[in-house]
C-alpha positions in Angstrom: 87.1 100.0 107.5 89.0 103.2 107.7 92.5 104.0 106.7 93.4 103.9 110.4 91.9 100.7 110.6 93.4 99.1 108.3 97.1 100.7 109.7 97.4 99.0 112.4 96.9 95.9 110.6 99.3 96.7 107.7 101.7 97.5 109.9 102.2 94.3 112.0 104.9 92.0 111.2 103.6 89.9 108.8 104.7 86.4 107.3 105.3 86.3 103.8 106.0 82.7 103.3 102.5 82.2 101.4 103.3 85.3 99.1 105.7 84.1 96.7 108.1 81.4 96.1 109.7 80.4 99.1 109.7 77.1 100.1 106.5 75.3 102.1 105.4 77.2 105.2 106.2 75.6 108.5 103.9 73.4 110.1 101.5 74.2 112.9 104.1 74.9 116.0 106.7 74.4 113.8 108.6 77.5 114.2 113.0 78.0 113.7 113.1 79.7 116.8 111.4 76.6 119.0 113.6 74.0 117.2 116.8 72.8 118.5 120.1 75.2 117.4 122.7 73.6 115.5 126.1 75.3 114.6 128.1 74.4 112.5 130.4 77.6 113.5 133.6 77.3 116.4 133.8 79.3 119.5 137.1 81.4 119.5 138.0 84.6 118.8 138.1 86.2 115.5 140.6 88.2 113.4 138.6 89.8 110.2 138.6 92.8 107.8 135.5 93.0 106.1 135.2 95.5 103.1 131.8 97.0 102.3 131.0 99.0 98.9 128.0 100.5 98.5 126.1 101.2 95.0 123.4 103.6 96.2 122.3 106.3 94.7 123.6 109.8 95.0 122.9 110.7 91.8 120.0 109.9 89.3 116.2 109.2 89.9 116.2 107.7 93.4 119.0 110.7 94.7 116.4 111.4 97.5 117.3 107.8 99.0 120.8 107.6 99.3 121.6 109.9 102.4 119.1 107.5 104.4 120.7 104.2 103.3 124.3 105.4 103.2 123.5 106.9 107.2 122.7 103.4 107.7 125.8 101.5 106.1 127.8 104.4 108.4 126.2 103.9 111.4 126.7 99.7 111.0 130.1 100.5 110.6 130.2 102.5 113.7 128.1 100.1 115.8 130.9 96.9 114.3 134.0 98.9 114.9 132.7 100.3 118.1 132.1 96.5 119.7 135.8 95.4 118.8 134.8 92.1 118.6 137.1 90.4 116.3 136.0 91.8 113.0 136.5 95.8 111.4 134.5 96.7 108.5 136.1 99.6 106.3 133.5 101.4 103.8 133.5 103.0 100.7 130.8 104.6 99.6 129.8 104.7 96.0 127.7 105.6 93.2 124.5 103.2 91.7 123.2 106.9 89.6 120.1 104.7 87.5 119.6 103.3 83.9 120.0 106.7 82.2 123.3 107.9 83.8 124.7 104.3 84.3 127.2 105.6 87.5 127.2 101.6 88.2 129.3 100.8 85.6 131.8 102.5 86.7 131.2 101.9 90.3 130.8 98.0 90.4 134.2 97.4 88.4 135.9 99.4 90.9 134.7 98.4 94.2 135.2 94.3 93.2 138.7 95.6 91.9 139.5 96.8 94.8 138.7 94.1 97.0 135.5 94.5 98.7 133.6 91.6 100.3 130.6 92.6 100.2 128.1 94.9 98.1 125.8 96.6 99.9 122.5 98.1 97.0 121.2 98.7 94.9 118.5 100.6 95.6 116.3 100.6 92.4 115.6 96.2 91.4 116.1 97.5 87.5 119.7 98.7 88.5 120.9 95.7 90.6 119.5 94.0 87.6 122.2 95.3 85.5 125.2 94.6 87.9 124.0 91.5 89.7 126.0 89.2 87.8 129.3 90.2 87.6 128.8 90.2 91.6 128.0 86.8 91.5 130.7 86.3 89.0 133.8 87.6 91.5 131.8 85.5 94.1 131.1 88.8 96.3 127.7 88.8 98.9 125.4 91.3 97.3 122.4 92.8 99.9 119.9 95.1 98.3 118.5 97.3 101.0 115.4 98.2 98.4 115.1 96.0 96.3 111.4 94.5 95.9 111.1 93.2 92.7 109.6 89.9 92.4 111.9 88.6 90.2 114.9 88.2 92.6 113.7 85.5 94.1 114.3 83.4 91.5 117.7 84.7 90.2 120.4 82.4 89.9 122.7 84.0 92.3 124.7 80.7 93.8 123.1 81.7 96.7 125.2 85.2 96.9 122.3 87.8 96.6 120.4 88.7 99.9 117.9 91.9 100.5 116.6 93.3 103.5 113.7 94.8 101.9 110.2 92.7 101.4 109.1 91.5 97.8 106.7 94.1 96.7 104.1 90.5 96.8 103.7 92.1 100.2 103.4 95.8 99.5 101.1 95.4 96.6 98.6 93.8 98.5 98.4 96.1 101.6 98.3 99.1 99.2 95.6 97.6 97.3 93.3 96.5 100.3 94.2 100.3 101.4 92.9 101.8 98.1 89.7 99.5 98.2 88.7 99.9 101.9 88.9 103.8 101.3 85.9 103.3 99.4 87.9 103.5 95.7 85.9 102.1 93.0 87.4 102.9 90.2 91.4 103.4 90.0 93.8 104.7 87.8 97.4 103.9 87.5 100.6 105.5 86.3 103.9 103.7 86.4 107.5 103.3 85.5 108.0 100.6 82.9 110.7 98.6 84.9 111.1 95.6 86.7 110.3 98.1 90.2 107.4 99.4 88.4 106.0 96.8 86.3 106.2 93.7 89.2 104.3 96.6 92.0 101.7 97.2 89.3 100.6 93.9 88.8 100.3 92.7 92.4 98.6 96.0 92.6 96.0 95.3 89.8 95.7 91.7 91.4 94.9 93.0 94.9 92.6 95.8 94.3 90.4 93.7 91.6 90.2 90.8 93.7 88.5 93.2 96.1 85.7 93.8 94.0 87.3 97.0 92.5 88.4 98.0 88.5 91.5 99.3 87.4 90.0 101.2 84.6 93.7 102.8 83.2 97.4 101.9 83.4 99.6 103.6 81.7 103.6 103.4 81.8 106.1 105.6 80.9 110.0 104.6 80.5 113.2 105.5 82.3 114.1 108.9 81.0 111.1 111.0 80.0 110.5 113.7 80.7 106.9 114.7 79.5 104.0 112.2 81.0 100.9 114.3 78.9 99.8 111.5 77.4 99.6 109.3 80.4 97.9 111.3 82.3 95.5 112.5 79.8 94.9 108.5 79.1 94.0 107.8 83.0 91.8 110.8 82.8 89.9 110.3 80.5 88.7 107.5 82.0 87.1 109.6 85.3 89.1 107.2 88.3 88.0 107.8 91.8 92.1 107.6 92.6 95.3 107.7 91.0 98.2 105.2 92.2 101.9 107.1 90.9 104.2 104.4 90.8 107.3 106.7 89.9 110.8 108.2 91.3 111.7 111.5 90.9 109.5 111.7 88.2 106.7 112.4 90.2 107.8 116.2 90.9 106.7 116.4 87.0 103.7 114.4 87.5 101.9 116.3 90.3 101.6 119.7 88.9 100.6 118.3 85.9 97.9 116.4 87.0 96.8 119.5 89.1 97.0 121.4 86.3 94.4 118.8 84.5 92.1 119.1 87.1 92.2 115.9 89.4 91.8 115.7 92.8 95.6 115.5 94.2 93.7 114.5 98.0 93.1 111.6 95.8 96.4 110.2 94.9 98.5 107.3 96.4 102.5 107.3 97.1 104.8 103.9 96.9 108.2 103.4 98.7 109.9 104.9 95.3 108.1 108.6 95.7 107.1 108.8 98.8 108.6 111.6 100.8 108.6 114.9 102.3 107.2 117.5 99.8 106.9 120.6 102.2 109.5 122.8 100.6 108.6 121.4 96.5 105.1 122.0 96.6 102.1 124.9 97.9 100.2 123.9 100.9 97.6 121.1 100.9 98.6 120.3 97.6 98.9 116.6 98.8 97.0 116.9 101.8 94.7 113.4 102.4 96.7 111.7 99.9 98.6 108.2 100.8 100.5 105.9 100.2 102.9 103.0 101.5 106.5 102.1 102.5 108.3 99.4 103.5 109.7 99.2 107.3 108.6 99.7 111.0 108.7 103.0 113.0 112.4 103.6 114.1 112.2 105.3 117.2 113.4 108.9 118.0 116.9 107.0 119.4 118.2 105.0 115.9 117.0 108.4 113.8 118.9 110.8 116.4 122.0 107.7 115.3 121.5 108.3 112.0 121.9 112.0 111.5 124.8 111.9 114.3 126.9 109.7 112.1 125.5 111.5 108.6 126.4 115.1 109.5 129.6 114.4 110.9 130.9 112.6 107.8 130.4 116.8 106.5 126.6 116.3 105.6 123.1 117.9 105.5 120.7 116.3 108.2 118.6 113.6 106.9 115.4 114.5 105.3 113.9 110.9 105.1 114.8 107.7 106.2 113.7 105.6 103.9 115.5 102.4 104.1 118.2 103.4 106.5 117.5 100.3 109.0 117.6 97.8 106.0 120.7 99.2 104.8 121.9 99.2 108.9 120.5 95.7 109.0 122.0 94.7 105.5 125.5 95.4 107.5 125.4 94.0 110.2 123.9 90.7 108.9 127.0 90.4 106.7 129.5 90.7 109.2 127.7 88.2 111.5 127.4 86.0 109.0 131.1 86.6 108.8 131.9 86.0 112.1 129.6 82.8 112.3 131.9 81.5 109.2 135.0 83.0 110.4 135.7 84.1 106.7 135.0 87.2 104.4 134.5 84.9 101.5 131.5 85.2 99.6 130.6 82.3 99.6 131.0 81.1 103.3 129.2 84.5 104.3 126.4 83.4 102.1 126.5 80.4 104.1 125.8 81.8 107.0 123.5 84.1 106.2 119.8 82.4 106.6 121.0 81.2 109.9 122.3 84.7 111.9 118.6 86.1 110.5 117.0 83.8 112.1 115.9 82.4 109.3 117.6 78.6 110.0 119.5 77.3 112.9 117.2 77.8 115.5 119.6 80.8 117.5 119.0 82.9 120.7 117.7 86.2 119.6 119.7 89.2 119.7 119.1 93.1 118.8 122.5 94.2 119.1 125.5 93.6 117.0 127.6 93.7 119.9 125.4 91.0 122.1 125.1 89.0 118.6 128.8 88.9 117.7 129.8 88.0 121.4 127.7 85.1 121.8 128.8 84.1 118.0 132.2 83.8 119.9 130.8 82.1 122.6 130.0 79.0 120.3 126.4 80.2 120.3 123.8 80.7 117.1 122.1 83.6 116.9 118.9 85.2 115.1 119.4 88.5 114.9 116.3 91.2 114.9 117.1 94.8 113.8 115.6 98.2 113.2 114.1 96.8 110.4 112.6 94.2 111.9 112.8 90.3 112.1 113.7 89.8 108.7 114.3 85.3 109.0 115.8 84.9 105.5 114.1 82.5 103.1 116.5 79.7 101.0 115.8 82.5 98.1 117.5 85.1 100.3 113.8 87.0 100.6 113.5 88.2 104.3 109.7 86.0 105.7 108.9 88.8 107.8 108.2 92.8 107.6 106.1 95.9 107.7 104.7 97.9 106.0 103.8 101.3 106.8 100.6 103.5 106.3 101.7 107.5 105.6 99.1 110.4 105.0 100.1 114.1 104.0 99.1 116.8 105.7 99.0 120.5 104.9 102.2 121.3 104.7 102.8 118.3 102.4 105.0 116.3 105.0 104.0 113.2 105.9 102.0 111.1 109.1 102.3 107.8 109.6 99.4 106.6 110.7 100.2 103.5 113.3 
């Protein structure tokens, strides 16, 4: 099966109930949007402030995704404030940096001191992992936009930790059959040692074995360096059809140096941490025929045109990605449905709301619009709301049971095609 072929089946929304630990899959015809709604919510109007901090990064290894996801917390704001519908969020945007430059420590304190509702990142699972917490702690909602670390899904969050983005369960099994039906026999693989990298490598390794193929070097490198040598001569040395670079910025090292050795860069494959447009860092065809994967559905020439409307007139660049802008959109608006639904800005009774206006509980009427959504909220109604990032239907574990993942190929200019 081609790499096409395969798209069009990564791509579709797919469940993910079977992929990690969420509870026992529903019974044949036993869906939440055919059973019977139940609210436990008023109909009335509503009179709410909710405060949003975000702890994304503009600073650090994951820089490159910030603009996308703060667009997408702006443009949520806009869309709220824009319906007047009994609830105004006010935003502040803030700093996650990453482990090295630790801007969350100084970010996290502030935004819970100064009132904030809800916390809207981070975007790398080792950095949430160091704030998480003392989140939970001042009994604030916390919705990673990126976040696909396995291990969140068991965290003891009282129920206050959400994400919009899938469990990498999900995209280390489509990259893995990916690898495998291009004919990739033997694979090598370089990644950061954290809970990101580490949890993507082994449902990698899992995948693309179980299809018959051999990971025949993996080699990790932590946080911080700033020389990767001796991985790459490692992987090398033993002769892999393909190299898999689970990285962040580190991978603008990386590439040249593995040219430099020798390999085959047509032969490489991206993740959601690296993947991005390299026209303007590296010569022509450098990365041409390479891969790789990320999280999310097409977005449509409309909710991009959105984006960079709202991002250039808060005095910035346009947008050169959009990696998880509709999850952090989506993160948003969930939050203050969920508020409206609870009729509080409490933690804890947002939290309470949350599985039900994703659709993921309760049974609601499906909306795509905040505005539709929040009016039928205070109409008495449930909803299940479906957003530029798709479905999502939160889990118990706050894990969304739907998604997509997308298939991306370089071309020669190094920018890349996605390929559904």
């Amino acid at each position: 099966m081609t790499a096409r072929g395969i798209a069009a089946v990564a791509a579709a929304t797919l469940m993910l109930a079977a992929c990690g630990d969420g509870g026992d899959a529903p019974a044949d015809g036993d869906d939440a949007g055919e059973t019977e709604a139940q609210s436990t919510g008023e109909a009335g109007e509503r009179d709410l402030t909710l405060k949003v901090g975000t702890v994304l990064p503009q600073t650090g290894s994951l820089a490159f995704l910030g603009p996308p996801e703060e667009a997408g917390v702006l443009l949520a704001e806009k869309h709220i404030n824009d319906a007047d519908l009994g609830i105004t969020v006010e935003v502040t945007l803030g700093d996650s940096g990453d482990p090295d430059n630790r801007a969350y420590a100084t970010t996290v304190p502030q935004l819970l001191n100064a009132g904030n509702n809800v916390i809207v990142g981070a975007a790398s699972s080792g950095v949430s992992k160091l704030f998480i917490d003392d989140v939970v702690a001042a009994e604030r909602l916390m919705i990673s936009p990126a976040n696909t670390s396995p291990d969140f899904t068991d965290w003891e969050d009282d129920n206050l930790y959400w994400r919009t983005a899938p469990s990498d369960l999900l995209q280390g099994e489509v990259l893995g059959n990916l690898i495998a039906q291009d004919g990739v026999a033997n694979l090598g693989i370089i990644y950061l040692n954290d809970a990101y990298g580490t949890g993507l490598e082994r449902v990698l390794t899992e995948t693309f074995e179980a299809a018959n193929g051999t990971v025949v070097a993996s080699e990790s490198y932590n946080a911080g360096d700033t020389t990767f040598d001796a991985q790459i001569s490692s992987v090398m040395a033993q002769n892999p059809d393909a190299i898999v670079l689970i990285t962040f910025e580190e991978v603008k090292t990386i590439l040249p140096a593995l040219d430099a050795a020798g390999f085959d860069t047509s032969s490489l494959y991206f993740v959601d941490g690296n993947i991005a447009d390299y026209s303007e860092d590296f010569d022509p065809g450098l990365l041409e025929g390479s891969k790789g994967t990320q999280p999310g559905p097409d977005l449509g020439d409309d909710f991009r045109d959105q984006l960079n409307e709202v991002w250039t007139a808060a005095g910035n660049e346009e947008l050169a990605n959009w990696n998880y802008a509709a999850e952090s959109y989506d993160a948003v608006i969930l939050a203050a449905l969920a508020a409206l639904a609870a009729n509080s800005v409490e933690g804890p009774d947002m939290a309470a709301k949350m599985q039900e206006v994703s659709g993921g509980s309760g049974g609601g009427d499906k909306y795509d619009t905040f505005a539709d959504a929040a009016q039928a909220i205070i109409d008495g109604e449930v909803v299940d709301y479906d957003g530029p990032s798709g479905p999502i239907s939160f889990d118990e574990n706050g894990d969304p049971t739907e998604a997509t993942i997308g298939i991306f190929e370089y071309d020669g200019e190094n920018k890349l095609v996605r390929q559904n």
